[in-house]
N, C-alpha and C positions, 0 to 999 in steps of 0.2 A: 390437284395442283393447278393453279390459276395462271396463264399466262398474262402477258403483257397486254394483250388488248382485251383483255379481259372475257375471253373464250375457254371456259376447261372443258376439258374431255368428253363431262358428261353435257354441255350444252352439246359440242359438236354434235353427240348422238341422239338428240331431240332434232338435229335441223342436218341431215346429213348430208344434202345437195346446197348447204349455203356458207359460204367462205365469210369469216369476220370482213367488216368491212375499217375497219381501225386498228392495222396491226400495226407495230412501231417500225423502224428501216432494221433494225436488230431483234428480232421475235427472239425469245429466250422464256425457260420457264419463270417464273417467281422465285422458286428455289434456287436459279442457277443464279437470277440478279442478285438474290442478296450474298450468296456465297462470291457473286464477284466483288461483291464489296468489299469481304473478309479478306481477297487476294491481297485486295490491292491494298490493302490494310500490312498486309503480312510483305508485300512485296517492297515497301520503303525498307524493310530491314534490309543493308547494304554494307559494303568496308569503307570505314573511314578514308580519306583521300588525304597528302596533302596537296598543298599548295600549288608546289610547283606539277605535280601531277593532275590537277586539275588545269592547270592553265593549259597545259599540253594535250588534255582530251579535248577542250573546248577547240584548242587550237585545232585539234584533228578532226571533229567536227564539221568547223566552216570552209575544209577543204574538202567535205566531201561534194557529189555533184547535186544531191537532195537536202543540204545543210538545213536549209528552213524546217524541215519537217519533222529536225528533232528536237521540235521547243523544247518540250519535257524533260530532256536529259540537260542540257545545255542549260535550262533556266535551274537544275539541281547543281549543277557544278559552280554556274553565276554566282549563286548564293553563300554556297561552302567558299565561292576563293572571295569573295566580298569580305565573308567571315573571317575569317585568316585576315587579310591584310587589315582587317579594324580592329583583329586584336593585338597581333605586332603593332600597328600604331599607337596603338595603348599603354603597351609595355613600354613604346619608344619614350612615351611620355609620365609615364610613369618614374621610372630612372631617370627623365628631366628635372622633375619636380622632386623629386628623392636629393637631388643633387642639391637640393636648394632655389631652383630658377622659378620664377611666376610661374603658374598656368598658364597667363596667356600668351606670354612670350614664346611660348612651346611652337615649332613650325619642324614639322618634317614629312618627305615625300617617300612613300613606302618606291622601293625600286622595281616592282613588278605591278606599282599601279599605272602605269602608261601600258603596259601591254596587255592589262586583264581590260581598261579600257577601248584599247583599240581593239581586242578580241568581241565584246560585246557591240562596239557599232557595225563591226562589219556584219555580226549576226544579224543584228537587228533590218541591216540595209537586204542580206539574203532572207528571211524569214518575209518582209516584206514582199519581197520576189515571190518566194514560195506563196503565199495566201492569194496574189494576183494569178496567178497561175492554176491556182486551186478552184479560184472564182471563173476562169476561161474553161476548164476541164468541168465543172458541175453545170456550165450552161449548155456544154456540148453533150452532157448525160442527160438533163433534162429533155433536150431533142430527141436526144433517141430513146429513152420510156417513152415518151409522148408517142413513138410511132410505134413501139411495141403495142401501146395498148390498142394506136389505130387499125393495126394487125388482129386482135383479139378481137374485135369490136367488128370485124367485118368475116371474121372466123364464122360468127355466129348469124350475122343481120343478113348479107351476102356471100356464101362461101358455094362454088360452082359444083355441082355434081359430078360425085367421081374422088375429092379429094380428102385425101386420109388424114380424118378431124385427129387422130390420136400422136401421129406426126408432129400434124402444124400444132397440138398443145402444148407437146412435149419442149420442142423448137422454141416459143412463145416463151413457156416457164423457163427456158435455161438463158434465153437472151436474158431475161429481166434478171434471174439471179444475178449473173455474170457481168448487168451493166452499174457503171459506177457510180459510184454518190452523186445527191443532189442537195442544192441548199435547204438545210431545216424548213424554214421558211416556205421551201416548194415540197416538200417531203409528203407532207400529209395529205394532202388535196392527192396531190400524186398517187398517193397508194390505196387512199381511197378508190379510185377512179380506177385505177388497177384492178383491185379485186373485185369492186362493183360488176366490170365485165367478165371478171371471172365464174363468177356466180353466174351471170347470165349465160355463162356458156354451158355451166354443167347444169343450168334448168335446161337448156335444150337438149345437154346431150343425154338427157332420162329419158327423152322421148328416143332413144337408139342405145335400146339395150346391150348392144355387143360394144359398142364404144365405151360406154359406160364401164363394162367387164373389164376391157384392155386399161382401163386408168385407173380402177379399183388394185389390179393386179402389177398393173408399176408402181403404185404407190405401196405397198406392201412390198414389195422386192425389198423398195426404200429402206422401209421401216423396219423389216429385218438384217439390214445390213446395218443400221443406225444400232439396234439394239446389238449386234455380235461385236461394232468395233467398239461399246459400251464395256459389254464383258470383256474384252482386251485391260482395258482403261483400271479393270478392278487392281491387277496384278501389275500397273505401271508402279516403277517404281517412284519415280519424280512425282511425287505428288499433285506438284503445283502444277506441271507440265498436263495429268490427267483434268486436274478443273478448268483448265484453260479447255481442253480439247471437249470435256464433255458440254461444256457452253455452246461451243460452237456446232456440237451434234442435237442442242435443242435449237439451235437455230435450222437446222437442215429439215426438224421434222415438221416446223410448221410452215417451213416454204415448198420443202418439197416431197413430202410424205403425207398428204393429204387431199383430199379423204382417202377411206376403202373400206369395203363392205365391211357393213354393218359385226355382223358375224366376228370380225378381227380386231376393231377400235380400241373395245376396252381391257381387251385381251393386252394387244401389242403394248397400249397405252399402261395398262398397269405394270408389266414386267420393265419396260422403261424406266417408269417413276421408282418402281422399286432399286435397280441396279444404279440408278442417279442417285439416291438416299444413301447407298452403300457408301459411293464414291465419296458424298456430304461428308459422310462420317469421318472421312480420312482428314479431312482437313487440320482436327484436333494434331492427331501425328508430326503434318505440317509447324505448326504451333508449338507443341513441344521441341523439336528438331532447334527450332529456332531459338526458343527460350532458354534452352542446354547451352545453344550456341553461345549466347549472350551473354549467359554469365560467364562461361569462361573466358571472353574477352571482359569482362567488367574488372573480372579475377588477377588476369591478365592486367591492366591497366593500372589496376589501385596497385600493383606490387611495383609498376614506374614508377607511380608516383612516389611512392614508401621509397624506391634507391633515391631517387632528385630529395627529397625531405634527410636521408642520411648525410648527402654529399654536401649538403647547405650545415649539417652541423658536424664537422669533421670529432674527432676525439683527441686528435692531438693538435698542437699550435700549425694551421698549412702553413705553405710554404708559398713561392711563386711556380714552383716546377705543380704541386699538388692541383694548386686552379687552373692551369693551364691545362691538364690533365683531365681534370672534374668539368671543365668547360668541353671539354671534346666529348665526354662520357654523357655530359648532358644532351648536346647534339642527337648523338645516337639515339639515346632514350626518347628523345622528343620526336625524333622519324620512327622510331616503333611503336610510343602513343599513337601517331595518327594514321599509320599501318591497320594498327588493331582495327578489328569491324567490330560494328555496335555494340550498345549495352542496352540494357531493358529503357523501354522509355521512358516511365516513370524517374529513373534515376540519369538519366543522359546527361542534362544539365548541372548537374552535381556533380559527377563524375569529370565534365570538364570545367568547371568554374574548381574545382580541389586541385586540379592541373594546371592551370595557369595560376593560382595562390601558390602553390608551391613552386614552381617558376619563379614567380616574382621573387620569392623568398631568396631561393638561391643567387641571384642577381643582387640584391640586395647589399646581401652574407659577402659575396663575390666583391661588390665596388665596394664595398667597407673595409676590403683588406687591400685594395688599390690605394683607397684613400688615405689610409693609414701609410701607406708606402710613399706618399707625396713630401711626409713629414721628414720624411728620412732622407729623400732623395731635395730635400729643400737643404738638408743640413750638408752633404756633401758640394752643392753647389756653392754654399756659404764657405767651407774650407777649397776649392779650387779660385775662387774668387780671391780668397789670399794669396795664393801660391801665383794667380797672372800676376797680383799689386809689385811683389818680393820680385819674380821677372824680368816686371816694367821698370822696377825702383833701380834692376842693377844689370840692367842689357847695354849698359854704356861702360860698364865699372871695367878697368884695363888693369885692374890687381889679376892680373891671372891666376896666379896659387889660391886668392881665394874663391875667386869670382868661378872658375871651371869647377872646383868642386861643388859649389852651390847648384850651378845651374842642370848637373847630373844627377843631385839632390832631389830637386824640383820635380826632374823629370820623372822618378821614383817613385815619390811623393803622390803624382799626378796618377801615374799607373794602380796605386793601392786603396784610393778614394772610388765607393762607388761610383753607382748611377747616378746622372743629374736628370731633373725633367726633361722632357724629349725634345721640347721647343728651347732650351739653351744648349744642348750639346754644343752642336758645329759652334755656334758662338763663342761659348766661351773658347773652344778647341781653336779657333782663326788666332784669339788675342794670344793663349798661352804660345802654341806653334811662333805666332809672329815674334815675340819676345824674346823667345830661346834662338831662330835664327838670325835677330838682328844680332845678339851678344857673339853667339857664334861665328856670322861673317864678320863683324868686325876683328875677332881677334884669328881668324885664318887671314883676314887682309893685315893685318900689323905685322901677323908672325911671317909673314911669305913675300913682306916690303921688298925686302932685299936682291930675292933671286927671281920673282916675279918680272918678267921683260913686257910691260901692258904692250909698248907698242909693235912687238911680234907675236904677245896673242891676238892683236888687232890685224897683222897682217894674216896668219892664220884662219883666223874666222871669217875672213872676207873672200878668204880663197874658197873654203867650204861652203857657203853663201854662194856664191857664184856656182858650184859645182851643184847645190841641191839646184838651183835652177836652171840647170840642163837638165833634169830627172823630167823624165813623159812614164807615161806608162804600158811600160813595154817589161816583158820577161826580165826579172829580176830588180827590176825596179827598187819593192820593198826593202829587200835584202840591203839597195846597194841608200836608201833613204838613214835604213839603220844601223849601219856605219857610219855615214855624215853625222849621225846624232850623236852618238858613240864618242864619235872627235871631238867633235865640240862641246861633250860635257867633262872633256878631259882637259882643255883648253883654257886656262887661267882667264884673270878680269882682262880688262879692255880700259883706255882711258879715258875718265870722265865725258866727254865730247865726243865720245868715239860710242858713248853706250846704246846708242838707237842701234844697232846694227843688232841686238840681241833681240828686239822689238819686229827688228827687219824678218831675221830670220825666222823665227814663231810663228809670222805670219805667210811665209813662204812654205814653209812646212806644213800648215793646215791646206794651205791650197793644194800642194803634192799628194797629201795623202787624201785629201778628197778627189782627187785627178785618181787614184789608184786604190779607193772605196776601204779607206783604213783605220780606224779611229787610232787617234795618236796612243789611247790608252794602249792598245793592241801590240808597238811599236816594242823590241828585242832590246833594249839601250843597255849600256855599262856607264861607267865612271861617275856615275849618281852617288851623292852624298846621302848622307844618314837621313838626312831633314827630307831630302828628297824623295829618299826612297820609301820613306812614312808618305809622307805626303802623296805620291802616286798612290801608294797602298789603298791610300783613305778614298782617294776618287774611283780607283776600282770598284772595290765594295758599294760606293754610292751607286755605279752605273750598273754593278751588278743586282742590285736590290731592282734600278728603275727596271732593265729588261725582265727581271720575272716578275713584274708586275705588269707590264704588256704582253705579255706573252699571256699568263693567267686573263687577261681581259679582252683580248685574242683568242684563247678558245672558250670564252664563257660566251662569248657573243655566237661564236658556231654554235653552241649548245640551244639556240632559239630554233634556229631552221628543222626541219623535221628531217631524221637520217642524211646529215650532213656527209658530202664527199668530196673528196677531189674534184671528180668529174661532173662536178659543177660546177659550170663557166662562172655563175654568180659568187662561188668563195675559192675558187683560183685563188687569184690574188691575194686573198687573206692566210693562205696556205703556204704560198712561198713568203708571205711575209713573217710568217712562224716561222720557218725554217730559216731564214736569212736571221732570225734575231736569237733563234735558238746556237747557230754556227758561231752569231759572235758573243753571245755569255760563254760560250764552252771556251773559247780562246781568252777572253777575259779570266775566267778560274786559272786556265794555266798558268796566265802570266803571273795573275796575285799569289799562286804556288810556291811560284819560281821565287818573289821577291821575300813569301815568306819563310821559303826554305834558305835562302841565300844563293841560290844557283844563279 
């Protein structure tokens, strides 16, 4: 078996007092180098990651306090999340272009690329760090081999009478094991110069037979402790864990297990190379282990892909409830594709290029039943658009027999017509609303001419105007705002010249109730009309949609920090801020309850 500097066994025992003078900073045997190949061959086999999982190791990473030092894993994860987001951008554009839109017009920013960016510069600025530090710590090892060897070197040339040469070698060989790297670059000259004196030391120390003896005899101790924790290594189970170790045990034997009498060399040396050849052999084991492994995730994976391929061709006509469903079910599927760890590597590529074809497929399948949905929900807008014209044509018409039945009509009418596109709803919804309540006040103001007294509901309302603006905010306050409102929606018109006071009041009431942190939404009121009490309804549900959607972008934003808490002064604030907006959606449901039970 040939080592690294190109010394075997049987040279050493043609020259037994002379140490190679070119060994590498890692001696190892031939056999052990290239089974480290196979490791590291074998060692890329890993679990697929996703994305957002990658971004969060990377993240954890550059918080450690050595972050520079772990290029290797960090420029694996770089790559995987690079990958991921340039293939969602892909897709993004894809479904662009599907849509019918140019390529080039195509412009979208993936939402985890500013942070997989700012993850990679800050590494790059710590890894920086690290190599500058690594270059301050290899020039301060330099100095010290440099004087280890001036030690060795005066071992031999000048060492005083009296002093126990098999100490100071022992001493000697353990500093230098134990001291730390130096630049390539200095390495070889280095270790040259090293062993040169080494050698020169065990030529003098032949001339002192018993010293001789005591190194012959520690280096066998060595070399049989190197060979027992060998035979350990056969019955490891971990494979990979034994060829890591058994490397590191031919490192041990050509630094610190040599020489020793002749008599033992090729003895020790052969049953070594032998129990090393055993270990070799396991490697295959390794290999199979993993190959078993592999396919079962390949196995695994094509049967995803087969359900996303079934859920893009349904068997009966879907529905909207169906894709909404088959969109959730895809989700899933696609966080357990990249769950799955690897597949053979010949087929890797294949197996994710049939995953994302099939993706696209169902997205495809998916927006062609949207778009089909556009048509329909075009034609309902085209019949609400009659029903505003019919509204508008008769929100003035004072035939009450026929005019009220119509406009109840309408509103029926309005209610049994689906969905419209998402960007006319409120639209068109402003003009029908607007139309049904002009017809409407006008004929509660014709019919209520009579016994309607404007100029005491004018004096009326000016009194409760007055009375909300004494409200401060003090105990019971709310309670006593929402009475004031209460009256005055029970409190007839006002006369013409008189109508700013309703302007007045609306405005004094946002101010109270922001004096007493309330949104008017929130506010207990009675004597609300039909139109009204829609019409609150509707702004509800708008406020209610906006707050879980802050609240959701509120703790998705916590979800960046690593084990996010309270008791972090940093997201305090963002925690009572949840809580203050989760207190007033829960109040907001009630109320919309209330109006839609009738209570």
């Amino acid at each position: 078996m040939t080592t690294e500097n190109n010394l075997s066994e049987n040279e050493e025992k043609k020259n037994p007092n002379e140490v190679s003078q070119e060994p590498s900073e890692n001696t190892v045997s031939h056999d052990a180098n290239q089974h480290e190949d196979d490791a590291e061959h074998l060692d890329e086999h890993e679990e697929e990651i996703s994305l957002a999982d990658a971004l969060k190791e990377m993240e954890k990473i550059i918080n450690t306090p050595n972050a520079g030092e772990n290029f290797k894993r960090f420029n694996q994860l770089r790559e995987k999340a690079s990958h991921y987001i340039h293939d969602e951008v892909e897709d993004k554009k894809h479904e662009y272009v599907e849509a019918g839109n140019p390529a080039e017009n195509f412009s979208y920013e993936h939402p985890s690329q500013a942070k997989y960016s700012a993850l990679v510069n800050i590494f790059k600025e710590k890894h920086d760090d690290f190599q500058k530090g690594q270059e301050e710590e290899q020039k301060k090892n330099l100095d010290h081999r440099q004087s280890i060897i001036e030690r060795l070197k005066n071992l031999y040339t000048s060492s005083e009478p009296g002093i126990n040469l098999f100490r100071s070698i022992r001493e000697i060989k353990e500093d230098w094991s134990k001291a730390g790297q130096v630049a390539k670059s200095e390495f070889k000259i280095l270790n040259n110069n090293y062993f040169h004196h080494l050698n020169q030391f065990y030529q003098m120390l032949d001339l002192n037979k018993e010293f001789l003896e005591q190194e012959y005899s520690h280096n066998l101790e060595k070399r049989e402790h190197i060979i027992a924790r060998a035979k350990e290594l056969e019955n490891e189970p971990v494979i990979q864990k034994a060829l890591n170790e058994l490397q590191y045990l031919h490192k041990l034997w050509k630094e610190e297990a040599e020489p020793v009498a002749e008599e033992f060399r090729e003895k020790t040396w052969e049953e070594f190379k032998e129990i090393s050849n055993k270990i070799h052999e396991r490697k295959s084991e390794l290999s199979a282990s993993i190959e078993k492994e592999q396919a079962v995730n390949l196995e695994k994976k094509n049967e995803i892909i087969a359900e996303i391929k079934k859920l893009s061709e349904p068997s009966e006509t879907p529905n909207h409830n169906y894709w909404q469903n088959a969109i959730k079910r895809v989700e899933d599927l696609r966080s357990e594709f990249l769950k799955t760890g690897s597949v053979p590597r010949k087929l890797s590529n294949q197996n994710w290029n049939d995953f994302k074809t099939t993706l696209r497929g169902f997205n495809t399948t998916k927006n062609n039943y949207y778009k089909s949905l556009k048509g329909s929900q075009q034609a309902n807008l085209e019949e609400k658009l009659k029903l505003i014209q019919t509204a508008q044509d008769n929100m003035n018409n004072e035939e009450w027999d026929i005019a009220v039945p119509l406009f109840k009509k309408l509103q029926e009418d309005w209610k049994k017509i689906g969905h419209v596109p998402k960007s006319m709803t409120n639209k068109i919804w402003d003009e029908f609303r607007d139309a049904c309540n002009a017809f409407f006040n006008n004929y509660r103001e014709k019919s209520n001419t009579s016994t309607d007294n404007w100029k005491e509901n004018y004096k009326n309302k000016k009194a409760l105007l007055d009375e909300l603006k004494e409200v401060s905010n003090e105990e019971g306050s709310i309670e006593r705002i929402e009475q004031i409102k209460t009256s005055w929606n029970n409190i007839g018109k006002v006369p013409r010249d008189k109508i700013s006071i309703n302007s007045e009041f609306n405005k004094t009431l946002r101010e109270k109730l922001k004096i007493n942190k309330i949104n008017e939404l929130e506010l207990k009121e009675e004597g609300l009309s039909e139109n009204q009490l829609t019409d609150k309804a509707r702004k509800i549900k708008n406020q209610i949609s906006d707050l879980e959607a802050e609240i959701v972008k509120l703790e998705n934003n916590l979800s960046f920090f690593n084990k996010p808490s309270r008791e972090n002064p940093l997201l305090k604030d963002t925690y009572n801020t949840i809580d203050e907006k989760k207190a007033h959606l829960e109040t907001l449901k009630q109320n919309l309850h209330s109006i839609i039970s009738g209570d």
